[in-house]
PDBQT receptor file of N, H, CA, C and O in Angstrom, charges set to zero:
ATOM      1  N   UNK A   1      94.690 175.033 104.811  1.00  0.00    +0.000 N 
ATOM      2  CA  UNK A   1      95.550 173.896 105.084  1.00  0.00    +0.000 C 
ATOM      3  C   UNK A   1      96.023 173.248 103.795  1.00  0.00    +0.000 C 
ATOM      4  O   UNK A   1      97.115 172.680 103.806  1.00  0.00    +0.000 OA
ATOM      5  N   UNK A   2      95.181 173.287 102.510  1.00  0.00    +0.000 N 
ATOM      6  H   UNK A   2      94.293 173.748 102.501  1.00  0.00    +0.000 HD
ATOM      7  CA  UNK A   2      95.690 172.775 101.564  1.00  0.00    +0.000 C 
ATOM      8  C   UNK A   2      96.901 173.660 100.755  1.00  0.00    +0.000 C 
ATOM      9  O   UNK A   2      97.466 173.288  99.727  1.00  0.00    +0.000 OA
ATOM     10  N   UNK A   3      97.143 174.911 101.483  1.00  0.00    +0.000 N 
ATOM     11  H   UNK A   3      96.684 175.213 102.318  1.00  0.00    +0.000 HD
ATOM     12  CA  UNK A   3      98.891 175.303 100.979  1.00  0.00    +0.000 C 
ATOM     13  C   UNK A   3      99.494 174.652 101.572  1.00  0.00    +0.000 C 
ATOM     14  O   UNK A   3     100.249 173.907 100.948  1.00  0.00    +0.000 OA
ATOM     15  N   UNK A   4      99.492 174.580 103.049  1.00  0.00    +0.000 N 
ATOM     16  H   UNK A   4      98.879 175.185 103.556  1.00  0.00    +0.000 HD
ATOM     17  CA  UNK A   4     100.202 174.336 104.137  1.00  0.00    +0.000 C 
ATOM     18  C   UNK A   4     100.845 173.064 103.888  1.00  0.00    +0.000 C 
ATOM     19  O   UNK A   4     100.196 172.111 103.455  1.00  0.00    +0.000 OA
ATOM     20  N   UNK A   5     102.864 172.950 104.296  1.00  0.00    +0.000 N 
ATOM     21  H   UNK A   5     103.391 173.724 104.648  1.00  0.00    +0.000 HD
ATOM     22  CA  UNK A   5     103.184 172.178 103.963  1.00  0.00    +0.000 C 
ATOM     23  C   UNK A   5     102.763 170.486 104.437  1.00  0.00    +0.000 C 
ATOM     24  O   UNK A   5     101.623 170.515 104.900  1.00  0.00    +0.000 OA
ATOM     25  N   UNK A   6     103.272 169.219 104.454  1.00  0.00    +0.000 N 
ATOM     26  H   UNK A   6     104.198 169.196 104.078  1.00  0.00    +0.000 HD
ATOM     27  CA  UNK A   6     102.883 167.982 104.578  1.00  0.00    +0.000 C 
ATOM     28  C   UNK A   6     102.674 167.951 105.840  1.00  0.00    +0.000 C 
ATOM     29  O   UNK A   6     101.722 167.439 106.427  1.00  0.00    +0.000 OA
ATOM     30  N   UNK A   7     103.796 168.643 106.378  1.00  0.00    +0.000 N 
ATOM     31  H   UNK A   7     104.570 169.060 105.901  1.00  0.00    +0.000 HD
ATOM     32  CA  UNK A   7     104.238 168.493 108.385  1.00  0.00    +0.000 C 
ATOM     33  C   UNK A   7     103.466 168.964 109.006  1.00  0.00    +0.000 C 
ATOM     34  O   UNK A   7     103.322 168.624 110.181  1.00  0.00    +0.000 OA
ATOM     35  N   UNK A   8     102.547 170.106 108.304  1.00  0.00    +0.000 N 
ATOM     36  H   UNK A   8     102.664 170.381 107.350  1.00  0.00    +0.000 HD
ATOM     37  CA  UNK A   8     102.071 171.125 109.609  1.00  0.00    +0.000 C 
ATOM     38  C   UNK A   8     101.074 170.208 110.009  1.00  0.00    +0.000 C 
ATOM     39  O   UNK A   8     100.562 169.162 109.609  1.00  0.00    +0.000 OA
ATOM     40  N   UNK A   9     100.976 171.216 111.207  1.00  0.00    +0.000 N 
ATOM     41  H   UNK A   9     101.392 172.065 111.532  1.00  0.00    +0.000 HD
ATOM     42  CA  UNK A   9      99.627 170.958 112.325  1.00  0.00    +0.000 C 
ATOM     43  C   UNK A   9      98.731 172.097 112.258  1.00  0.00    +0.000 C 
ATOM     44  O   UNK A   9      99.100 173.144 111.727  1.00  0.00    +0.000 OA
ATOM     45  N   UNK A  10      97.427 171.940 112.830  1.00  0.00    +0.000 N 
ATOM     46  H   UNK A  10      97.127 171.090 113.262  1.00  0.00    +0.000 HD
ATOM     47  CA  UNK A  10      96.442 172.443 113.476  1.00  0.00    +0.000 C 
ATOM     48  C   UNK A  10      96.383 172.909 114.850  1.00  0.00    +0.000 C 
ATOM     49  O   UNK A  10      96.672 172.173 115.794  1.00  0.00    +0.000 OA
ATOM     50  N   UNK A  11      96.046 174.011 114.970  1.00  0.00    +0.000 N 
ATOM     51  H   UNK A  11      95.812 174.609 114.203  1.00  0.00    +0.000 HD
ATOM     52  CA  UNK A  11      95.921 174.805 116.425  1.00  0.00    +0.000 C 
ATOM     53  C   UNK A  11      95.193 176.008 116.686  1.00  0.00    +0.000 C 
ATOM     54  O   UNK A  11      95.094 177.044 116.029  1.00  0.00    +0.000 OA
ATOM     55  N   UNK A  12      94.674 175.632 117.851  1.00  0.00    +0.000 N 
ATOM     56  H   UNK A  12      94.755 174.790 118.384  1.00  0.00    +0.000 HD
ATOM     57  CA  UNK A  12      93.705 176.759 117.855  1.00  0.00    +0.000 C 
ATOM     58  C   UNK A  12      93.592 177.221 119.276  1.00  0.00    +0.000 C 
ATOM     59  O   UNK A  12      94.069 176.469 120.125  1.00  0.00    +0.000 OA
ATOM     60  N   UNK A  13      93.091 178.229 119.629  1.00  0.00    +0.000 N 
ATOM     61  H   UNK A  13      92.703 178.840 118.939  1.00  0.00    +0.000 HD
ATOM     62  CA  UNK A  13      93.180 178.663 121.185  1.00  0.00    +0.000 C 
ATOM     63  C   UNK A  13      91.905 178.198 121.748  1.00  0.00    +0.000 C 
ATOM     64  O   UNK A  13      91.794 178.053 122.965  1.00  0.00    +0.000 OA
ATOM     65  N   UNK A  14      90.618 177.877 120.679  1.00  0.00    +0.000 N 
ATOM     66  H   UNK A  14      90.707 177.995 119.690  1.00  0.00    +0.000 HD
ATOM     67  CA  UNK A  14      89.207 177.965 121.359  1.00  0.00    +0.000 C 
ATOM     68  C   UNK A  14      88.607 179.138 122.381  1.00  0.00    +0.000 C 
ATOM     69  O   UNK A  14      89.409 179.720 123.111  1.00  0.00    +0.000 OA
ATOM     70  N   UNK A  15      87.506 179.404 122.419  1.00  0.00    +0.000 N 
ATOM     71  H   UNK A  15      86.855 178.931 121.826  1.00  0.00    +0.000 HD
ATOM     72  CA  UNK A  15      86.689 178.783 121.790  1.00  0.00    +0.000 C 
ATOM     73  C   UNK A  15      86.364 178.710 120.251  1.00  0.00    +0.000 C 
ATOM     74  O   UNK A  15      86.780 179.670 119.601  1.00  0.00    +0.000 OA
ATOM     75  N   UNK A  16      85.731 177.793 119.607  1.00  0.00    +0.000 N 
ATOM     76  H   UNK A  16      85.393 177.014 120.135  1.00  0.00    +0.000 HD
ATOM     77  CA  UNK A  16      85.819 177.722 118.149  1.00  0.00    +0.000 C 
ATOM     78  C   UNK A  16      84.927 179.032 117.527  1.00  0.00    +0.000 C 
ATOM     79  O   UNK A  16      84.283 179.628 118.390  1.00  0.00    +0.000 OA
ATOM     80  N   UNK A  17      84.839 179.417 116.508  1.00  0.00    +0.000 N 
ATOM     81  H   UNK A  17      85.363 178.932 115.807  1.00  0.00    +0.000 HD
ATOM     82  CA  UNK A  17      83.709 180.012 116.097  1.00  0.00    +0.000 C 
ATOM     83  C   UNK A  17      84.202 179.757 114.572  1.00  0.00    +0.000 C 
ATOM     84  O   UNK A  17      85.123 179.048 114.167  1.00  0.00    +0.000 OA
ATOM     85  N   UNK A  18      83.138 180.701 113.748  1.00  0.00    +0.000 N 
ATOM     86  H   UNK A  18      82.390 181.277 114.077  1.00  0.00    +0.000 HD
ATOM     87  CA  UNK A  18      83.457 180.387 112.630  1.00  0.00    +0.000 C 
ATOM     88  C   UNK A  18      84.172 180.597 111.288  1.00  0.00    +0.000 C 
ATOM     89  O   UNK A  18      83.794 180.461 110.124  1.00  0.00    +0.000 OA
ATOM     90  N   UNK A  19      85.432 181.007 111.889  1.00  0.00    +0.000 N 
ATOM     91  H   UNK A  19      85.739 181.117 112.834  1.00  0.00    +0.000 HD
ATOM     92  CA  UNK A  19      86.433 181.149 111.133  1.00  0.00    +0.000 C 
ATOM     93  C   UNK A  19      87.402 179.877 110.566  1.00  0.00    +0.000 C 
ATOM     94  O   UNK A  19      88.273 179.978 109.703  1.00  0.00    +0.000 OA
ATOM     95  N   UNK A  20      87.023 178.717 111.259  1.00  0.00    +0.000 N 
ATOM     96  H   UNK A  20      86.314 178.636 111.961  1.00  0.00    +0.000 HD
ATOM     97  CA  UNK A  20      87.971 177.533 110.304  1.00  0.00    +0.000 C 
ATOM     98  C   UNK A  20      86.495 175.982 110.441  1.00  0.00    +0.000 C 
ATOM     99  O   UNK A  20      85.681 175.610 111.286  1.00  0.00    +0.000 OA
ATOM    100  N   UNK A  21      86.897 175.590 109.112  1.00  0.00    +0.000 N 
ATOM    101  H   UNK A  21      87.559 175.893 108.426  1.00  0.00    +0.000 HD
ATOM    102  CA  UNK A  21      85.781 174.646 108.740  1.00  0.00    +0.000 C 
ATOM    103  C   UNK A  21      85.649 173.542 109.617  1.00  0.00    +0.000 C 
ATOM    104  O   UNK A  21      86.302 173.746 110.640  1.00  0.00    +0.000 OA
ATOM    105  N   UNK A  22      85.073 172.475 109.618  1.00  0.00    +0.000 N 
ATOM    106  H   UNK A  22      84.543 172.309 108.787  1.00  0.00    +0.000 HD
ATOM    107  CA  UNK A  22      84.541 171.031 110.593  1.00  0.00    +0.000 C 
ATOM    108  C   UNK A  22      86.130 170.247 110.278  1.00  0.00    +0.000 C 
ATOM    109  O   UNK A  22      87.024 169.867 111.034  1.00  0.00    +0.000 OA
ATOM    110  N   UNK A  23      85.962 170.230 108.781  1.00  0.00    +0.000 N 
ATOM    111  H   UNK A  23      85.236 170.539 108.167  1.00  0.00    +0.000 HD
ATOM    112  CA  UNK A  23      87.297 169.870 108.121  1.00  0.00    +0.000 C 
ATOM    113  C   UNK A  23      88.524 169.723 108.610  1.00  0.00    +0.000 C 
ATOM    114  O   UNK A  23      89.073 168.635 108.784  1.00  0.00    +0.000 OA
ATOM    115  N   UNK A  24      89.187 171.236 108.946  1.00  0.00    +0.000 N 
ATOM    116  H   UNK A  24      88.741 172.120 108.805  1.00  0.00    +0.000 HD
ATOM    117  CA  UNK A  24      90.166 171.021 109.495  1.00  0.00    +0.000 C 
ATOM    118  C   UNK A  24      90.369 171.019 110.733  1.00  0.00    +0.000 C 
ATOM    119  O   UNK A  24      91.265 170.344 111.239  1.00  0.00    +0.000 OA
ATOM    120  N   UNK A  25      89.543 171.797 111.431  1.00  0.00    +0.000 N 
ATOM    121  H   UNK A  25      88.815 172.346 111.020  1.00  0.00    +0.000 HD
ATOM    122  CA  UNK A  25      89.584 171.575 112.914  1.00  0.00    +0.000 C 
ATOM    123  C   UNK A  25      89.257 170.121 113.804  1.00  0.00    +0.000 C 
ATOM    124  O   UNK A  25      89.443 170.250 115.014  1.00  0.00    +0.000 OA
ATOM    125  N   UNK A  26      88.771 168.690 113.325  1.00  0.00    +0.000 N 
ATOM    126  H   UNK A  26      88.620 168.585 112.342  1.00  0.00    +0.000 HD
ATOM    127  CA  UNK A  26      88.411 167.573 112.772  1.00  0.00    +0.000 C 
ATOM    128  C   UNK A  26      89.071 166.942 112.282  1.00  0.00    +0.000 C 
ATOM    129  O   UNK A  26      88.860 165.730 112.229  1.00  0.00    +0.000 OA
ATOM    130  N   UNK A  27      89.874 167.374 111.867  1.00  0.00    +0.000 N 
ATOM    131  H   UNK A  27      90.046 168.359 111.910  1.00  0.00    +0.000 HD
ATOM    132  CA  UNK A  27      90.886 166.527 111.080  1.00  0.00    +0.000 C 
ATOM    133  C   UNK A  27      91.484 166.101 111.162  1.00  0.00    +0.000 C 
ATOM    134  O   UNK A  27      91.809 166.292 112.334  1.00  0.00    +0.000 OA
ATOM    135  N   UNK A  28      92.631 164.957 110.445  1.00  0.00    +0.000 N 
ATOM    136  H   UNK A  28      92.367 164.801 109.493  1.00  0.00    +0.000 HD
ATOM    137  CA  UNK A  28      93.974 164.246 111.285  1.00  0.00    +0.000 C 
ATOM    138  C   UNK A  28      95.365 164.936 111.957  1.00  0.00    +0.000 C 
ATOM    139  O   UNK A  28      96.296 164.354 112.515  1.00  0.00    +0.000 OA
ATOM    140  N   UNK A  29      95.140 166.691 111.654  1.00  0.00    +0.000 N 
ATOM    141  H   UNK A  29      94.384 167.164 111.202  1.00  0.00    +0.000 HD
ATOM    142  CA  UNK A  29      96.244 167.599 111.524  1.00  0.00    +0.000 C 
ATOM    143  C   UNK A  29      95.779 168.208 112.756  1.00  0.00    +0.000 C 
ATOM    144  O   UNK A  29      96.422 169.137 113.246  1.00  0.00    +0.000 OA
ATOM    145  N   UNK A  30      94.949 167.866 113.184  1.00  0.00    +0.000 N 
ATOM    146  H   UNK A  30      94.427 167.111 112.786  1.00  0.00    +0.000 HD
ATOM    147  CA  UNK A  30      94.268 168.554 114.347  1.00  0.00    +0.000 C 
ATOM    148  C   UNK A  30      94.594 168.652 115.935  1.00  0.00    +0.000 C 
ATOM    149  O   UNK A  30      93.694 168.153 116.609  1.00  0.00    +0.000 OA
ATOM    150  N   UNK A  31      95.503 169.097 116.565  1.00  0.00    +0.000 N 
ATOM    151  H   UNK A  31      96.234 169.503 116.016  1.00  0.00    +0.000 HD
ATOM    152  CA  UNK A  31      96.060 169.034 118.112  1.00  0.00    +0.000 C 
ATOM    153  C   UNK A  31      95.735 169.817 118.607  1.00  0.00    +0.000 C 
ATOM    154  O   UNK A  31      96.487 170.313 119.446  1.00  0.00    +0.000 OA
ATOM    155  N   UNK A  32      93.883 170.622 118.283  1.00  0.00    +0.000 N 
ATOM    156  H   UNK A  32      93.272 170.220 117.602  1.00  0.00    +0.000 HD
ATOM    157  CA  UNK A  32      93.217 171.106 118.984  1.00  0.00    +0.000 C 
ATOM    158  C   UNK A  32      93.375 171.224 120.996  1.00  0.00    +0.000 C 
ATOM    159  O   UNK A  32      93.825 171.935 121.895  1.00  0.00    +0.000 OA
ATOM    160  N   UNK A  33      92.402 169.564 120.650  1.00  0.00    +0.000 N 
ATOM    161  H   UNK A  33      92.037 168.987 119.919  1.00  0.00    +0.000 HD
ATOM    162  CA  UNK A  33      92.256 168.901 121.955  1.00  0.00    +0.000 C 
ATOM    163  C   UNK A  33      93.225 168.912 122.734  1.00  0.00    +0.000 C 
ATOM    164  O   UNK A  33      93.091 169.632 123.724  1.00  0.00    +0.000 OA
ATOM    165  N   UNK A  34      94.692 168.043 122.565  1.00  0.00    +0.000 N 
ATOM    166  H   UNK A  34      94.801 167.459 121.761  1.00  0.00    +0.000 HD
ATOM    167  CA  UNK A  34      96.166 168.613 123.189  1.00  0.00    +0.000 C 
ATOM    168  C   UNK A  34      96.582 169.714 123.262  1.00  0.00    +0.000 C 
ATOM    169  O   UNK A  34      97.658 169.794 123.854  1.00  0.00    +0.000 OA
ATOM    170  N   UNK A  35      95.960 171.084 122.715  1.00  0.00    +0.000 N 
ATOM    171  H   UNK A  35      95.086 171.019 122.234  1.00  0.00    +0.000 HD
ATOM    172  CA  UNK A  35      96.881 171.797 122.889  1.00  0.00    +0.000 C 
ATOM    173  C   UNK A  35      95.731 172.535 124.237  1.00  0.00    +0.000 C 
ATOM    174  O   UNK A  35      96.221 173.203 125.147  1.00  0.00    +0.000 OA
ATOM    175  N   UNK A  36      94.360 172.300 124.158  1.00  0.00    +0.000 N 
ATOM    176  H   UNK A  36      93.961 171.758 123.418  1.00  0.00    +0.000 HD
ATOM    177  CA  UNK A  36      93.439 172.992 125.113  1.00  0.00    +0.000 C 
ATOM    178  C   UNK A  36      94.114 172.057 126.652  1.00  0.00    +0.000 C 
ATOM    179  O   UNK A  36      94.306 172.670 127.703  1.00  0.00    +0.000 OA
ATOM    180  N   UNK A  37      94.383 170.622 126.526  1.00  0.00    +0.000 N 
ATOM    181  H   UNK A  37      94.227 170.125 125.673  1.00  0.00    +0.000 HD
ATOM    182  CA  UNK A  37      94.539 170.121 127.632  1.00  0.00    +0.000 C 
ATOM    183  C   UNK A  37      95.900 170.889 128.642  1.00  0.00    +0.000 C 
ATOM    184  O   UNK A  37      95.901 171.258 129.817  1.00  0.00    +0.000 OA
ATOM    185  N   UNK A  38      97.160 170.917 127.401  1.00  0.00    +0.000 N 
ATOM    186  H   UNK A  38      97.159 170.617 126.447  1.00  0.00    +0.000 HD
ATOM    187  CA  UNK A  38      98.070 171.782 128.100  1.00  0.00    +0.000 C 
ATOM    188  C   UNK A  38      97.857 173.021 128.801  1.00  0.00    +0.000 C 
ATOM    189  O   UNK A  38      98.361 173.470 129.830  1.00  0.00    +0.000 OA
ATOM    190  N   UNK A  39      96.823 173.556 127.850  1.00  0.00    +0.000 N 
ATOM    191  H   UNK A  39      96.413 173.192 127.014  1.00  0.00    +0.000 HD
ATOM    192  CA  UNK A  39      96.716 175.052 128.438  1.00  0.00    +0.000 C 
ATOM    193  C   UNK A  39      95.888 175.115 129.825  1.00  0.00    +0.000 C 
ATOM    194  O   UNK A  39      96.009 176.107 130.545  1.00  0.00    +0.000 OA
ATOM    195  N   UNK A  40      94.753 173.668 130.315  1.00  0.00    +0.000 N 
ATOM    196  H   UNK A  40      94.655 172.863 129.730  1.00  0.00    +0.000 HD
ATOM    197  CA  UNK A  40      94.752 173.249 131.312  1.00  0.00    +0.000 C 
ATOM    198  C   UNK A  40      95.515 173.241 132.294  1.00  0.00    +0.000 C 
ATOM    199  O   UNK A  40      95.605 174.295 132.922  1.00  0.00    +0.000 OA
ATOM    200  N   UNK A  41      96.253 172.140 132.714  1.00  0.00    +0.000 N 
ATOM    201  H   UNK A  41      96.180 171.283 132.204  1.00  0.00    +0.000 HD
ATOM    202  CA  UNK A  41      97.691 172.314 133.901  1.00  0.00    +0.000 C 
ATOM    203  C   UNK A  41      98.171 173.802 133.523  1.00  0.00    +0.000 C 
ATOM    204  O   UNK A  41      97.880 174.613 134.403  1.00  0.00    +0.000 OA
ATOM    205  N   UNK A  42      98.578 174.131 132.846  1.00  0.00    +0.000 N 
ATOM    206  H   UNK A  42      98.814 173.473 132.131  1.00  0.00    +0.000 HD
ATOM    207  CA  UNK A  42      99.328 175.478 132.693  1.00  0.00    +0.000 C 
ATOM    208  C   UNK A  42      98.009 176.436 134.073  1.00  0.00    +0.000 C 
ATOM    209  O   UNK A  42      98.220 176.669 135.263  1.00  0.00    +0.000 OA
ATOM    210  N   UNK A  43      96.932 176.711 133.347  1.00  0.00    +0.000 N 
ATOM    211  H   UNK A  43      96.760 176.521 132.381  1.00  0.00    +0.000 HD
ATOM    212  CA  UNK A  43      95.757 177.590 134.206  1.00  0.00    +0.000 C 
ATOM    213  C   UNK A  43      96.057 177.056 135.793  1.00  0.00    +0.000 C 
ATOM    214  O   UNK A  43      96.291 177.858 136.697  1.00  0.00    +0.000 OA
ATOM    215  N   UNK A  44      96.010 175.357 136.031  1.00  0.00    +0.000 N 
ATOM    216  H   UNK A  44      95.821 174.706 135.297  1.00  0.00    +0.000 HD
ATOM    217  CA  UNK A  44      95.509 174.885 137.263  1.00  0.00    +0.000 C 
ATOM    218  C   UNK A  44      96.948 175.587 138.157  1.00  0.00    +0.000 C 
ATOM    219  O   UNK A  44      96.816 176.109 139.264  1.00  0.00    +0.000 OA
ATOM    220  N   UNK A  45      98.084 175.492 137.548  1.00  0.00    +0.000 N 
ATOM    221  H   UNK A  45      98.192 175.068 136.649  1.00  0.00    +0.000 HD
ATOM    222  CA  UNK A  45      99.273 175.511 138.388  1.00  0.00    +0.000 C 
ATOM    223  C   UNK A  45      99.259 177.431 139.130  1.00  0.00    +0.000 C 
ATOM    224  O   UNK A  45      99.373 177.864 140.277  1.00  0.00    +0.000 OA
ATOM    225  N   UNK A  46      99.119 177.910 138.169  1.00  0.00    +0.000 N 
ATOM    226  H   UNK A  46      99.026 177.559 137.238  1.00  0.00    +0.000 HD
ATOM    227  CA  UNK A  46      98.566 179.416 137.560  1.00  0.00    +0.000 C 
ATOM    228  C   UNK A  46      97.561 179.586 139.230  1.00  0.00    +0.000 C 
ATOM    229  O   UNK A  46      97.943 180.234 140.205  1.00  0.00    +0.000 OA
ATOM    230  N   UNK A  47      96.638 179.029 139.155  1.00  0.00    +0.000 N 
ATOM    231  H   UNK A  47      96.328 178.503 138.363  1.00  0.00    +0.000 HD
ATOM    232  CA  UNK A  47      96.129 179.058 140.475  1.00  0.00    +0.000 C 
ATOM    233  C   UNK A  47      96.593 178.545 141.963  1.00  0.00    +0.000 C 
ATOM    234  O   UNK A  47      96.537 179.046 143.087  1.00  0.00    +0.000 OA
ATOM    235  N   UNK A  48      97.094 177.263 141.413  1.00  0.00    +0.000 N 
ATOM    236  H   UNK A  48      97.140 176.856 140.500  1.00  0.00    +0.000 HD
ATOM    237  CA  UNK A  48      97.676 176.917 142.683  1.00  0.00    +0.000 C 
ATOM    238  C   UNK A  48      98.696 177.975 143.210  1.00  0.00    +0.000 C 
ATOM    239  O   UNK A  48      98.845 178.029 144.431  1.00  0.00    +0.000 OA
ATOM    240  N   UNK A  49      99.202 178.572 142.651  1.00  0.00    +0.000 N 
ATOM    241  H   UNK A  49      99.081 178.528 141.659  1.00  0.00    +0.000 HD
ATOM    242  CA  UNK A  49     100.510 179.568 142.858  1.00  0.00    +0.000 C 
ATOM    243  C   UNK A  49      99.649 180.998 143.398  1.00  0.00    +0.000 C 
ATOM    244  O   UNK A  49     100.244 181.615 144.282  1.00  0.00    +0.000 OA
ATOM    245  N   UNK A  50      98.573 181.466 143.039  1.00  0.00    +0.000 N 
ATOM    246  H   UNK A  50      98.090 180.965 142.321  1.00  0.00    +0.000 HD
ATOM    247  CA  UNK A  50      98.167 182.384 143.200  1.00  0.00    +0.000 C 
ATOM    248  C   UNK A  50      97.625 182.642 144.879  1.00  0.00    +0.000 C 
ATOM    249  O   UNK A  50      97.814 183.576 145.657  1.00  0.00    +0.000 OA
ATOM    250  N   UNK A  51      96.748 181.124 145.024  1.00  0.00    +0.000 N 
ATOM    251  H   UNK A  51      96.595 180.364 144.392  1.00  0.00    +0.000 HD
ATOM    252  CA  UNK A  51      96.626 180.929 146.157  1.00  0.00    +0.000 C 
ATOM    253  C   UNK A  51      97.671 180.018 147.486  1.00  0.00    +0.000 C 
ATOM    254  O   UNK A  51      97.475 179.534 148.601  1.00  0.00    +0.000 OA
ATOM    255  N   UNK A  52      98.508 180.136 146.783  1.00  0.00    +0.000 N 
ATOM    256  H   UNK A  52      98.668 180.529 145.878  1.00  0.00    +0.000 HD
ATOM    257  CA  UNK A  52     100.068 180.172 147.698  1.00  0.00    +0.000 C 
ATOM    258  C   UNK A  52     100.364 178.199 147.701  1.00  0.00    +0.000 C 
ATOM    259  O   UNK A  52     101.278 177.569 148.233  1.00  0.00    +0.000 OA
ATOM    260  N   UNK A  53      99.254 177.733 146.937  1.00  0.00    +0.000 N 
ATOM    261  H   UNK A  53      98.512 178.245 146.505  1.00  0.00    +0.000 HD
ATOM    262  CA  UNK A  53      99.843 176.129 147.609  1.00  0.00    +0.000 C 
ATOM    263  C   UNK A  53     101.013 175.545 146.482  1.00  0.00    +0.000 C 
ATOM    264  O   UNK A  53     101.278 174.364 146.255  1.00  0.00    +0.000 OA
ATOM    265  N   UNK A  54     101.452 176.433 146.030  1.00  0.00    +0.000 N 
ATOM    266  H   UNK A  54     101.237 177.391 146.214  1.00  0.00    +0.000 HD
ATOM    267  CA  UNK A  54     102.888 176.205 144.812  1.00  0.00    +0.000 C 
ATOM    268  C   UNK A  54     103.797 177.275 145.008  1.00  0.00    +0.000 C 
ATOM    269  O   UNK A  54     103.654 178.465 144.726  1.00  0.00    +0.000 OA
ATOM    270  N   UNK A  55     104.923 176.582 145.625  1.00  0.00    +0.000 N 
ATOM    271  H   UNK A  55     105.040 175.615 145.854  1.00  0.00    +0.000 HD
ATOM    272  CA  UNK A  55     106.046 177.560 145.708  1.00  0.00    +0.000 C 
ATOM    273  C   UNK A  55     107.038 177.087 145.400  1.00  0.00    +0.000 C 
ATOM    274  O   UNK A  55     108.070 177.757 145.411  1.00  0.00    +0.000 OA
TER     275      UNK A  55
C-alpha cells in the first residue's frame, strides 16, 4: 500500500489469511467490511431466486 497511489482502497474477498498485514487490512483504506456486506445481499438475492421467491 505504501506504492499505492493517495486514492486507493483496500479489498479483499475474505476469508483473511496471511498474505496482507493487521496494518492494512485495519486500516483507514480499508472497505473490507463493505465490500463482504455487499457480497451479502448479492448471495441472499442469489438464493431467493434459486428457490423461486425472486422473479
Amino acid at each position: 500500500m505504501s506504492y499505492a497511489k493517495k486514492s486507493c482502497i483496500f479489498l479483499h474477498c475474505l476469508p483473511r489469511g496471511d498474505e496482507v498485514s493487521d496494518d492494512v487490512f485495519l486500516g483507514k483504506k480499508s472497505h473490507v467490511w463493505q465490500q463482504a456486506l455487499n457480497r451479502v445481499h448479492v448471495q441472499k438475492s442469489i438464493l431467493l431466486y434459486c428457490f423461486g421467491k425472486l422473479r
